[in-house]
N, C-alpha and C positions, 0 to 999 in steps of 0.2 A: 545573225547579222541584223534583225530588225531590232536589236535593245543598243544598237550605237548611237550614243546619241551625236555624233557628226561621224563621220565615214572616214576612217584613216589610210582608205587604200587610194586614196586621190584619186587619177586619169586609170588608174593600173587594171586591167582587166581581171572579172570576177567570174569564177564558172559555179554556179552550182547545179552542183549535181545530185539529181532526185529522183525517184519513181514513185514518187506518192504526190508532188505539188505539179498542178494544170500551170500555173502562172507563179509570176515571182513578182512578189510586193518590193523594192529595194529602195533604200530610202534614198529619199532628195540627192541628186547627184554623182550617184553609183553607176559605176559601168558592169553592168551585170548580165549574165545571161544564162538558160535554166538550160541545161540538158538532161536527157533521160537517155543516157545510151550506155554502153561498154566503155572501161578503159580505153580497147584498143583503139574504137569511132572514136572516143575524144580527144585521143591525141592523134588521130588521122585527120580531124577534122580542125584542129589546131595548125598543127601542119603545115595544114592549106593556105592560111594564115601566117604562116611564118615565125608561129611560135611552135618552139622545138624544149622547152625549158619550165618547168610549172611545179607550184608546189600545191601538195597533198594533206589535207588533213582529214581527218577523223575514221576511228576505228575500220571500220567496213570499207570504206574507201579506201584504205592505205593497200588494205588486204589483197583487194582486185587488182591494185596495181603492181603489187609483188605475185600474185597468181598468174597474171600476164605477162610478167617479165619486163615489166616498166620502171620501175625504179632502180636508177644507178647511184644516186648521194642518197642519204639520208641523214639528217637531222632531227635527233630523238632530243628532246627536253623532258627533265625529269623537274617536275616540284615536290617539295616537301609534306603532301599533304597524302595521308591512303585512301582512295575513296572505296567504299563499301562495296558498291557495283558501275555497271559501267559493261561496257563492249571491249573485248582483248584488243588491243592495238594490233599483233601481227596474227592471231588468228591461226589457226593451223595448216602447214604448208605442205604440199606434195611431196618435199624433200627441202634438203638445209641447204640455204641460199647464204652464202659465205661473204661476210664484207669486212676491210681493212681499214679500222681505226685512223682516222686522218687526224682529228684534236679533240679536246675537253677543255671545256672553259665551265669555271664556275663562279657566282656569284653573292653578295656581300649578303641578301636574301635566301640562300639556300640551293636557289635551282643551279641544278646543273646541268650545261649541254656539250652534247656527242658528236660528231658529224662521221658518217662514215661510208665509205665508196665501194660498190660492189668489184667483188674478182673474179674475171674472168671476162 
């Protein structure tokens, strides 16, 4: 987040989540704030708050929140490029966590995106 050079998440709250940064540098006009906790404390801690709805990015993160049984949508975007290495996106799970295909949309650049809702 610190190479934007203007912030495109406007007023919209920012969670990041870390266990290696003391403090969060966030640039000019970011609503930002650092947690170091669990899944479950961030979205109990949300909650409290009145936010019941959040999205998730990056590897290790997605993970926790599917090993805690937090995510119900999901939105996979694929781009057209292989990268070499990298962290697995879903990481390996206790058991097959089952979700039904809601749409696919693709576009005029390649990527393509999924959305899909867990059963049960």
């Amino acid at each position: 987040m610190l190479g934007f050079e203007k912030w495109p998440y406007g007023a919209k709250p920012v969670i990041v989540l870390s266990t290696t940064l003391s403090e969060l540098n966030a640039p000019d006009g970011a609503v930002c704030e650092l947690f170091s906790c669990s899944p479950s404390e961030v979205m109990s801690r949300l909650a409290g708050r009145g936010i019941n709805h959040i999205y998730v990015d990056g590897g290790v993160r997605i993970q926790g929140f599917l090993r805690a049984g937090l995510i119900q949508r999901m939105t996979i975007t694929r781009i057209p490029v292989l990268l070499g290495t990298g962290i697995s996106l879903f990481g390996p799970v206790l058991h097959d966590i089952r979700f039904r295909h809601m749409w696919t949309k693709s576009y005029r650049s390649g990527m393509v995106q999924s959305e899909y809702a867990l059963i049960g």
